[in-house]
Kinemage of the C-alpha trace (Angstrom):
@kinemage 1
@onewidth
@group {chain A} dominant
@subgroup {mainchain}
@vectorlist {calphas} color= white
{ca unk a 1} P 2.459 7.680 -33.074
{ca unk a 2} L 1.517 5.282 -35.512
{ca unk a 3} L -2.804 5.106 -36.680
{ca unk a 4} L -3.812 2.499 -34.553
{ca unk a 5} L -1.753 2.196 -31.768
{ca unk a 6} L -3.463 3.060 -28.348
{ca unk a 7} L -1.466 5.019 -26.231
{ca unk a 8} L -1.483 2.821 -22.486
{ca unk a 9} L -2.007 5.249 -19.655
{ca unk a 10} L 0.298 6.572 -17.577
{ca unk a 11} L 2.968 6.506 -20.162
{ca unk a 12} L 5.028 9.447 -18.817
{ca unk a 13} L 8.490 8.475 -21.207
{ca unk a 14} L 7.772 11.507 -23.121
{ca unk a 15} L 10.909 12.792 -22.126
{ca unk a 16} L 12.846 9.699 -22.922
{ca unk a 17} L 14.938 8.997 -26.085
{ca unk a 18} L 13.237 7.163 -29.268
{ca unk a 19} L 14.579 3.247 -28.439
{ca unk a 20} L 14.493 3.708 -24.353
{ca unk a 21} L 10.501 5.424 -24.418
{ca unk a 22} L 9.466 1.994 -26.980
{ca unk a 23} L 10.656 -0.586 -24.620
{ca unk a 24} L 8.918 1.508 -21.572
{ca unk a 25} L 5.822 1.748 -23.299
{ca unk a 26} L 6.046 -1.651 -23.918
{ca unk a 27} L 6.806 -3.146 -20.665
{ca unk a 28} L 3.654 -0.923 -19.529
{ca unk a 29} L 1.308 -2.359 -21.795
{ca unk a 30} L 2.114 -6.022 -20.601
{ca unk a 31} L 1.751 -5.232 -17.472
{ca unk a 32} L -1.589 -3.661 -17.675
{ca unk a 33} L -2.969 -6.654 -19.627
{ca unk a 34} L -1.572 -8.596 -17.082
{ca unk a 35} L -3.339 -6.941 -14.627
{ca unk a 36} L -6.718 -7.015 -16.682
{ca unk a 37} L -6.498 -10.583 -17.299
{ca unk a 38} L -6.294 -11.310 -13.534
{ca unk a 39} L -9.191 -9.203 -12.802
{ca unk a 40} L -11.328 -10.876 -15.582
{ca unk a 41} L -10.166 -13.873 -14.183
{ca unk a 42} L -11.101 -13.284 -10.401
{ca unk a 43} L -14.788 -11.568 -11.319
{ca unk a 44} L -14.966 -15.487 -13.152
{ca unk a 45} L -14.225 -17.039 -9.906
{ca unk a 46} L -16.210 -15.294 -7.925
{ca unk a 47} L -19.146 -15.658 -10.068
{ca unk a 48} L -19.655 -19.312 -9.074
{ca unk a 49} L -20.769 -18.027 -5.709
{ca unk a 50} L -24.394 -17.074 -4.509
{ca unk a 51} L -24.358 -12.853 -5.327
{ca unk a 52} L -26.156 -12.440 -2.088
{ca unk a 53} L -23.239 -14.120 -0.230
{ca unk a 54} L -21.870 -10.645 0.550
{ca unk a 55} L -25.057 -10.075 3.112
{ca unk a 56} L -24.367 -12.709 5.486
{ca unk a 57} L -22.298 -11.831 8.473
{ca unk a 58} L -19.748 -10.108 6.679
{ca unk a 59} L -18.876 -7.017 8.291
{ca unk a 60} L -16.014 -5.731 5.666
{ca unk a 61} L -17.180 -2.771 2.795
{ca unk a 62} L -17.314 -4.053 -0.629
{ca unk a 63} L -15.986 -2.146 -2.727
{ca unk a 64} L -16.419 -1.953 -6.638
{ca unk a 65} L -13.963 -4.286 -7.764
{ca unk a 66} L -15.250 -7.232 -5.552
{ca unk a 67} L -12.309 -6.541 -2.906
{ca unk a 68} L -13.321 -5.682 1.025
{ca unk a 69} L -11.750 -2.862 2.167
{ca unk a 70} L -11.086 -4.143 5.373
{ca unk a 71} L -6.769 -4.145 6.697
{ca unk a 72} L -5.613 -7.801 5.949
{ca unk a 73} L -5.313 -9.626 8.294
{ca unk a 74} L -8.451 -8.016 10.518
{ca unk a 75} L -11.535 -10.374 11.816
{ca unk a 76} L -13.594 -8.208 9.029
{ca unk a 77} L -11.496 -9.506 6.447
{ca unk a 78} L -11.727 -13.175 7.095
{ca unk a 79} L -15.541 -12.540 7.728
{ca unk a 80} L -15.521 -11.196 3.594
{ca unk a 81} L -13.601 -13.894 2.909
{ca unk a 82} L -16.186 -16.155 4.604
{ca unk a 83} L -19.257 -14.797 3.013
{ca unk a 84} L -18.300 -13.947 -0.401
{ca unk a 85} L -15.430 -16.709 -1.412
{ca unk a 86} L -16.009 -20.017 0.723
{ca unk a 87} L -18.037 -22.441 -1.811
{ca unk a 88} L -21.050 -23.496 -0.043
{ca unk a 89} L -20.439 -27.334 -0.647
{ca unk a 90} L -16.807 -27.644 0.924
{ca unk a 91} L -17.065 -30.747 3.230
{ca unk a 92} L -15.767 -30.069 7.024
{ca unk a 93} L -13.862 -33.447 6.815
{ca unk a 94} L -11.814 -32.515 3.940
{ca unk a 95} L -8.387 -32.296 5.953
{ca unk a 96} L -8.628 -35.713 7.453
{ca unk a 97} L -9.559 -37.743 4.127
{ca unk a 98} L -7.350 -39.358 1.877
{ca unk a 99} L -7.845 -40.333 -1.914
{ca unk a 100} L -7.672 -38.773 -5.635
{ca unk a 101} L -11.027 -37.105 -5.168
{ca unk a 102} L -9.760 -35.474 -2.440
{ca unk a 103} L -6.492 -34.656 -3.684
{ca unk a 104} L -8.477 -32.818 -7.233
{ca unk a 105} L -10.510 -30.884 -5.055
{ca unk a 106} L -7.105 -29.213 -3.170
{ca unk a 107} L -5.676 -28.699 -6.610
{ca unk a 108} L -8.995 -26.870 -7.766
{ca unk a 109} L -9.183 -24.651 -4.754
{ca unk a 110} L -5.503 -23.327 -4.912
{ca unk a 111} L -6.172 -22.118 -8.026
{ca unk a 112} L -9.074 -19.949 -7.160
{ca unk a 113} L -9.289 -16.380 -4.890
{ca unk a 114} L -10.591 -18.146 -2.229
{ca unk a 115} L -6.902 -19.905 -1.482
{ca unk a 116} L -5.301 -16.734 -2.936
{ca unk a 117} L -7.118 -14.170 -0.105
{ca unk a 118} L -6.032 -16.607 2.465
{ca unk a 119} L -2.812 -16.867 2.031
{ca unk a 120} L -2.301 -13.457 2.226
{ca unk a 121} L -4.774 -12.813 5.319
{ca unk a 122} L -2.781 -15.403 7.230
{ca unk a 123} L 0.828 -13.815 6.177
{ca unk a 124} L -1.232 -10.692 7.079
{ca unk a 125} L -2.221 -11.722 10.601
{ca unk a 126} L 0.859 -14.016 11.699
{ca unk a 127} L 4.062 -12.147 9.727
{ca unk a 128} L 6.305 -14.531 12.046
{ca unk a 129} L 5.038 -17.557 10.574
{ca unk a 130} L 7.041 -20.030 8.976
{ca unk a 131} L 6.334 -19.919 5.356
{ca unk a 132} L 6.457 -23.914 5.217
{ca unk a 133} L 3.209 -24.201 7.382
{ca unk a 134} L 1.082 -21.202 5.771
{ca unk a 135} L -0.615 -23.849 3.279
{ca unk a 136} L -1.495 -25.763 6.322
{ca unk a 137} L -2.953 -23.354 8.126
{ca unk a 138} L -4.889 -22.111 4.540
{ca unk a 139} L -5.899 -25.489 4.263
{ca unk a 140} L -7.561 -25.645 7.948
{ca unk a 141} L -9.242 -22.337 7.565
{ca unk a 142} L -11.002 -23.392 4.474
{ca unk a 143} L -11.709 -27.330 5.921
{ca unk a 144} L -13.179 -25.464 9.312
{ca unk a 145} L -15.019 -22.035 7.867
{ca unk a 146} L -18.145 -23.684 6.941
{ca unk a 147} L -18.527 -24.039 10.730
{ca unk a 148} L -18.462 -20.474 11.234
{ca unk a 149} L -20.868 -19.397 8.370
{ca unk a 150} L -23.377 -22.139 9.527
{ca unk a 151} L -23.078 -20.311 13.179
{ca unk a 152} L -21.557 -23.243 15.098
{ca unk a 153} L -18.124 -21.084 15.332
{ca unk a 154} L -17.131 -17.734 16.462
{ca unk a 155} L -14.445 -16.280 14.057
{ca unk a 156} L -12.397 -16.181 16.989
{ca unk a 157} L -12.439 -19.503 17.967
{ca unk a 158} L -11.796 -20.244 14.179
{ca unk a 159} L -8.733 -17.496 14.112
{ca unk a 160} L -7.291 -19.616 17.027
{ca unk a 161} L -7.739 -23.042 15.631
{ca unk a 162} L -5.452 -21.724 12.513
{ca unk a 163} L -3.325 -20.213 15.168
{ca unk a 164} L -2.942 -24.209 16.411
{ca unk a 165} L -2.695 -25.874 13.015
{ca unk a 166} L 0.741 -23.161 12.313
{ca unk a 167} L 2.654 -23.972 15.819
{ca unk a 168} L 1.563 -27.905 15.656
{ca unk a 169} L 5.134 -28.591 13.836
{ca unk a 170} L 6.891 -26.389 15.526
{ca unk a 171} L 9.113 -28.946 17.983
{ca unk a 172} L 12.487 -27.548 20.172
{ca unk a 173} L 14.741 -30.561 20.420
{ca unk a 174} L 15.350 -31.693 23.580
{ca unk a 175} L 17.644 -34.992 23.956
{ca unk a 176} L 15.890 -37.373 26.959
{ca unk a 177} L 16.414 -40.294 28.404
{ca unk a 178} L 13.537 -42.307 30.264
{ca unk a 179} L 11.737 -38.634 31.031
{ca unk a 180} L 15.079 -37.194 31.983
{ca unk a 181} L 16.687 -34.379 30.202
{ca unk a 182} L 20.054 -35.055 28.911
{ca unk a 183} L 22.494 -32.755 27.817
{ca unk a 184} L 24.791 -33.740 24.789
{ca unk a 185} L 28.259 -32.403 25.379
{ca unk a 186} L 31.708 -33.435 23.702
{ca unk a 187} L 34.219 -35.142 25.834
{ca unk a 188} L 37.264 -33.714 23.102
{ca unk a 189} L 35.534 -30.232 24.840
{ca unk a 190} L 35.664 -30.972 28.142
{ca unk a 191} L 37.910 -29.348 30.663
{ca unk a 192} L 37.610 -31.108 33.642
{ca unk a 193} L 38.198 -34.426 34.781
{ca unk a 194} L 35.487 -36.417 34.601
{ca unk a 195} L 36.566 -39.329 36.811
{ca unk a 196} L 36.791 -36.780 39.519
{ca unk a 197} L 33.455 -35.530 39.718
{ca unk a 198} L 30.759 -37.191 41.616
{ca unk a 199} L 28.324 -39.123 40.436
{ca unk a 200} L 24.834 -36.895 40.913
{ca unk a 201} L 21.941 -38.043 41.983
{ca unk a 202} L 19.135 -37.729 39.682
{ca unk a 203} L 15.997 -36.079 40.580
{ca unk a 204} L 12.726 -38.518 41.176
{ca unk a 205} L 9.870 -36.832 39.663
{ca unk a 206} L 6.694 -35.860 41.986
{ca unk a 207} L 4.025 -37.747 40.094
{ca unk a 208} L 6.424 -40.770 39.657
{ca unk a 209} L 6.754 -40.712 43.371
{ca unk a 210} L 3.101 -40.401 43.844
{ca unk a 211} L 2.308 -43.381 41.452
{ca unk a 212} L 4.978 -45.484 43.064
{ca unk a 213} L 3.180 -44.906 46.700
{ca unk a 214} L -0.204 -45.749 45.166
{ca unk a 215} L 0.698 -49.194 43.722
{ca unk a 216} L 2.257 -50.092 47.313
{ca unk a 217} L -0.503 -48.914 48.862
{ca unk a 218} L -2.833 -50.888 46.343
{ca unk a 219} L -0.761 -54.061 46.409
{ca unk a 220} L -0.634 -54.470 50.224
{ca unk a 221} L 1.075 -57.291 51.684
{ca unk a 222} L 2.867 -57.711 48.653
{ca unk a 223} L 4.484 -54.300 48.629
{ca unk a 224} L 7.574 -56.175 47.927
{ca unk a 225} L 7.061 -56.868 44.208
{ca unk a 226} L 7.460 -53.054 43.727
{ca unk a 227} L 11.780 -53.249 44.126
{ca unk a 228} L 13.893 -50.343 44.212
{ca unk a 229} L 14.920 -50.898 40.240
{ca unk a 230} L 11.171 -51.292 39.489
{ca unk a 231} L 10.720 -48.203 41.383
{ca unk a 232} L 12.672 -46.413 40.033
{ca unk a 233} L 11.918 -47.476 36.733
{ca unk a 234} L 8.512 -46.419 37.371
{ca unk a 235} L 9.160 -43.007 38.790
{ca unk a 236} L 11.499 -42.018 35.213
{ca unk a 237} L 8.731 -43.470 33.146
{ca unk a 238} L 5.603 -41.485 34.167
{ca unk a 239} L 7.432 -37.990 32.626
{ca unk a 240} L 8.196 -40.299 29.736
{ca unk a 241} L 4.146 -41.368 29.241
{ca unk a 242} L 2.927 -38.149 29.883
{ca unk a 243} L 5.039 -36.401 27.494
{ca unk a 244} L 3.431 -38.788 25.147
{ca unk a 245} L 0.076 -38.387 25.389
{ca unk a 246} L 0.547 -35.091 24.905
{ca unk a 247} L 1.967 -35.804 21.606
{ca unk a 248} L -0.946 -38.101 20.972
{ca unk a 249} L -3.383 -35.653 22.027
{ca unk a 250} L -2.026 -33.346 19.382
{ca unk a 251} L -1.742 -35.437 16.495
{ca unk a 252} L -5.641 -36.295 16.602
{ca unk a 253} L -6.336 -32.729 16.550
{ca unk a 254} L -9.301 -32.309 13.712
{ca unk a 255} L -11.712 -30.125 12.646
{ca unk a 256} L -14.317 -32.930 14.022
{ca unk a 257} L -11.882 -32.563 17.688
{ca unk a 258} L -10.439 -29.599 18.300
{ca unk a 259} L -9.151 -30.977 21.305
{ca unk a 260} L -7.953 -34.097 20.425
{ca unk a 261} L -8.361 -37.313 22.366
{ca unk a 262} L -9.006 -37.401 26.173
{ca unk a 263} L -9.537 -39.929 29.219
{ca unk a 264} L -9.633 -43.377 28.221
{ca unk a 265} L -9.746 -42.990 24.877
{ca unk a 266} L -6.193 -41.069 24.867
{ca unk a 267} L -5.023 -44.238 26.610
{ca unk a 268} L -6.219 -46.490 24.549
{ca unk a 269} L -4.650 -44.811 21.445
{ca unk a 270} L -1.305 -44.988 23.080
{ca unk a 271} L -0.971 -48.388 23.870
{ca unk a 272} L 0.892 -50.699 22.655
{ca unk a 273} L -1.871 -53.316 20.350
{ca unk a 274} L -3.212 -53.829 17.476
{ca unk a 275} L -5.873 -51.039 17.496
{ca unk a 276} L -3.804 -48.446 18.184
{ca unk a 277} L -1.975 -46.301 15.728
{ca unk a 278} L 1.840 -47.453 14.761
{ca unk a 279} L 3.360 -44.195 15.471
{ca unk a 280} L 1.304 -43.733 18.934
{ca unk a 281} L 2.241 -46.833 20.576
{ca unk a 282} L 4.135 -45.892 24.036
{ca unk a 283} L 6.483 -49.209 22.938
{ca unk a 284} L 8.256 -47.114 20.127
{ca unk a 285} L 9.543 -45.200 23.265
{ca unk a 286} L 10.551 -47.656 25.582
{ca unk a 287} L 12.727 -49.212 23.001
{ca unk a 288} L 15.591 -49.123 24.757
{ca unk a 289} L 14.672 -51.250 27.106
{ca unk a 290} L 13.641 -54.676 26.831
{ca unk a 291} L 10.717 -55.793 25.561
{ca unk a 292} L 8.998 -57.508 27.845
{ca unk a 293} L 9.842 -54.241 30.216
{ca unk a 294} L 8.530 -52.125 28.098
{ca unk a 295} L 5.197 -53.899 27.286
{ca unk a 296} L 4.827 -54.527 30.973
{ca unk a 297} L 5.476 -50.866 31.793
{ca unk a 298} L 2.990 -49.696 29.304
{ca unk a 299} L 0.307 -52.145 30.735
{ca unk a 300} L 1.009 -50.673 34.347
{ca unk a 301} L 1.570 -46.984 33.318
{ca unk a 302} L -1.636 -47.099 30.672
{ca unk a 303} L -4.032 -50.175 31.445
{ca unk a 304} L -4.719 -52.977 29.231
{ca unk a 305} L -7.942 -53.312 26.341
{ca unk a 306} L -9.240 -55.316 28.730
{ca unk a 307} L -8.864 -53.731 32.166
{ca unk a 308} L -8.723 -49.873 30.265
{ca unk a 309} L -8.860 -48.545 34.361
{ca unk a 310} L -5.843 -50.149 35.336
{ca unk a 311} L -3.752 -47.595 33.705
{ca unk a 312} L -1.832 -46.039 37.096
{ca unk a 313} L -1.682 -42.594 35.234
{ca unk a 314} L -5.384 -42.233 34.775
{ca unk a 315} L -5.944 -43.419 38.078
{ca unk a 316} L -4.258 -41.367 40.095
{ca unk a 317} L -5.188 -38.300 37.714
{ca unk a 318} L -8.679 -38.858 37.992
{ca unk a 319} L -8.012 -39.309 41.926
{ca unk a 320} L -9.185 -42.717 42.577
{ca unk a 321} L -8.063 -43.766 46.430
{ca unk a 322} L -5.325 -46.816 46.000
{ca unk a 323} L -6.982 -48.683 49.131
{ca unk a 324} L -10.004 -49.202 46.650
{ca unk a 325} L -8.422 -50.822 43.930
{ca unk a 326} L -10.691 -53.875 42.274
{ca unk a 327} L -9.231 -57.070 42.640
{ca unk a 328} L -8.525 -57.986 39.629
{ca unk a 329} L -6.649 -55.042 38.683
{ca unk a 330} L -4.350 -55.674 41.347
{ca unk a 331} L -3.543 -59.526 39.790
{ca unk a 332} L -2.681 -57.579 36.825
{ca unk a 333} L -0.447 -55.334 38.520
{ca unk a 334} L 1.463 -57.729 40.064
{ca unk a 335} L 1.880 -60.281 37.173
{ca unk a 336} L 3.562 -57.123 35.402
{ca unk a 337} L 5.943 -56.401 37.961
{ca unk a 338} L 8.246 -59.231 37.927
{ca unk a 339} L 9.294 -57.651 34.263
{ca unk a 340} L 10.750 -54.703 35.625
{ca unk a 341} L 13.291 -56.386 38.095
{ca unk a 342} L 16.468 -57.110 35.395
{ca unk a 343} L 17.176 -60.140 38.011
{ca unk a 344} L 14.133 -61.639 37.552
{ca unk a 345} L 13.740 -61.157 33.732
{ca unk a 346} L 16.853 -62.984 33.780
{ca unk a 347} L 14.926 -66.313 34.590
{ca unk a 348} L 14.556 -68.653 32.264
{ca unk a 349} L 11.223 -68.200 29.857
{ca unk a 350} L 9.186 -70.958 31.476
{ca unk a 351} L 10.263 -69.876 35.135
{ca unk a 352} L 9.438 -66.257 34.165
{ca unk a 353} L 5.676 -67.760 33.304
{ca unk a 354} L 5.157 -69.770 35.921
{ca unk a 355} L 6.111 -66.940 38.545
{ca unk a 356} L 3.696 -64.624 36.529
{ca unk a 357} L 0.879 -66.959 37.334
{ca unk a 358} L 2.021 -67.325 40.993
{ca unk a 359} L 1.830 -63.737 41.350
{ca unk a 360} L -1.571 -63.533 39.644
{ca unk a 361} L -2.411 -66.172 42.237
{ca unk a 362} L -1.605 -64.201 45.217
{ca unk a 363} L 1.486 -66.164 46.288
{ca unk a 364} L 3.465 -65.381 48.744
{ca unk a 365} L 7.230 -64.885 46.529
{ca unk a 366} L 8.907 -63.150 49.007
{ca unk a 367} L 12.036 -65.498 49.415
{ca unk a 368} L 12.114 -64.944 45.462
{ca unk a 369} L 11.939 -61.484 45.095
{ca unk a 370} L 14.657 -60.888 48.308
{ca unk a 371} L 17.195 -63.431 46.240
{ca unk a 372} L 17.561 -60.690 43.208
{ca unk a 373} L 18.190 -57.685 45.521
{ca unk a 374} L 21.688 -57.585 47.064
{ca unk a 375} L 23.721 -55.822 49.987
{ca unk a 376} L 21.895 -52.568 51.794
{ca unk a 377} L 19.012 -52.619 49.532
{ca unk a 378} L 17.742 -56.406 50.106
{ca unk a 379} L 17.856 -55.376 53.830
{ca unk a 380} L 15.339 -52.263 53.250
{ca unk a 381} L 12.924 -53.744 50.634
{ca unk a 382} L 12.811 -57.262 53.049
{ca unk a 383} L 12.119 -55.068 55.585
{ca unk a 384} L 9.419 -52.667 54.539
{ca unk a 385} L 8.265 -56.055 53.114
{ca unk a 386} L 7.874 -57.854 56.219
């Protein structure tokens, strides 16, 4: 060996020929320095934290290195990651804001342990996860682990709200159709005849017959507003709106609201105005019908900014008798439902107005609402009107 070259350890080519022992000396050399540079690199990092870090509420072993010794993935491991990585000025709102600052501060924390030990704890603890959403759910542990060093949390409930932020994108596709499931076949692929089969009756859903029964019952003598289209367009919508604000609910999932929106509020976000969120507004999924259907079933289904209780969804979740309904929640019920007979959105513009305001009124507009039903079922909504 030449004076003044070190010999790397572990070199066991001494057995090798001349050329084929240089080039596996070499290749262990790099990788050694490698490997020193990295861990001169992480005792940097972790020398911007507190050195007393490691005493609060970590239960992993330290060992001499700076690594716990704890199985990745374990509750003790995230607790070392906690105590001896986590800067103590990371802001709890740092998912949910937006700018350049922001954006610097993500690039600066990828780059250090902290983002490094978390990546591979969450591979650790969920090796189903989809790699695409492992940053995300990196990125919520650090946004939300202040919480649980400042004692607010329980690691738990902070190894469950990761758990959340990984399956939040996770969506099976399901084809509907007004809250009906529809099933996309091929007609090249099918073998039977489809003139032949009969038509099936589709399924009414419980809750949409429930909120159906509770505007009759709230409406009274004029029962007869509610016609077997509009009923029926009510009873396919209420699956529709539910499934909906449950996809609200989960998009304003944040550190700040683990649970998302609720009650009223939930509503509010969902309907279709100006203070509501583009993408949450219950009129993106009515859109195939017509407008003024759509915006009048969102004002019956979820309530209006300025009656917020007339939404029929809240009220009959929250269990409110229909007998007891104020007064001038029922106006606005019945103003809406002319919009949901296709006869009477028919009308004219101004006649579609002025029967609005004669239903606000209280008018009796039975002779009007009997002339748009036809055959078997003008006979049984007259009837149950009368």
């Amino acid at each position: 060996m030449p004076v003044g070259q070190k010999k790397c350890a572990g070199d066991v080519g001494g057995e090798m020929p001349g050329e084929a022992r240089g080039e596996f000396v070499h290749s262990r050399c790099v990788a050694m320095t490698l490997n020193l540079t990295w861990s001169e690199d992480r005792e940097r990092h972790q020398s911007l934290f507190p050195p007393d870090a490691s005493h609060r509420r970590s239960g992993a072993v330290r060992t001499a290195h700076g690594r716990s010794a704890s199985a990745a993935g374990s509750v003790a491991k995230l607790e070392w990651i906690i105590a001896e990585l986590l800067p103590a000025d990371i802001a709890t709102d740092v998912m949910t804001r937006r700018g350049a600052e922001v954006h610097q501060l993500w690039e600066s924390l990828i780059s250090t342990p902290l983002y490094e030990e978390l990546t591979v704890w969450v591979m650790a603890a969920w090796p189903d996860q989809m790699v695409e959403r492992v940053d995300t759910m990196v990125r919520t542990a650090i946004a939300s682990a202040d919480r649980v060093r400042q004692g607010e949390w329980t690691t738990e409930r902070l190894i469950g709200f990761v758990r959340k932020a990984g399956q939040r994108a996770e969506h099976r596709e399901v084809h509907q159709h007004l809250g009906q499931r529809v099933r996309i076949v091929s007609f090249d692929e099918v073998l039977i005849d489809l003139e032949a089969m009969p038509l099936a009756r589709v399924n009414s859903s419980s809750l949409g017959q429930s909120i159906v029964s509770d505007l009759r019952v709230a409406l009274g003598e004029h029962r007869y507003m509610v016609t077997p289209s509009a009923a029926a367009l009510l009873d396919r919508s209420c699956d529709l709106a539910v499934d909906h604000l449950d996809a609200v609910r989960a998009r304003t999932v944040s550190p700040g609201r683990a649970e998302g929106l609720f009650g009223l509020d939930l509503f509010a976000a969902a309907r279709p105005t100006r203070r509501a969120n583009k993408s949450n507004r219950i009129i993106e999924v009515f859109r195939d019908l017509p407008r003024p259907t759509g915006v009048s079933l969102s004002h019956l289904l979820l309530g209006t900014d300025h009656q917020p209780e007339a939404a029929l969804l809240w009220r009959h979740a929250s269990g409110l008798s229909p007998a007891e309904v104020p007064t001038e929640i029922v106006k606005d019920w019945r103003a809406e439902l002319g919009a949901l007979t296709p006869a009477i959105l028919a009308f004219s513009e101004r006649r579609r107005r002025r029967l609005r305001d004669r239903s606000r009124r209280g008018d009796d507009l039975r002779r009007v609402f009997a002339q748009t039903l036809d055959g078997d079922l003008a006979g049984e909504d007259v009837s149950l009107a009368l």
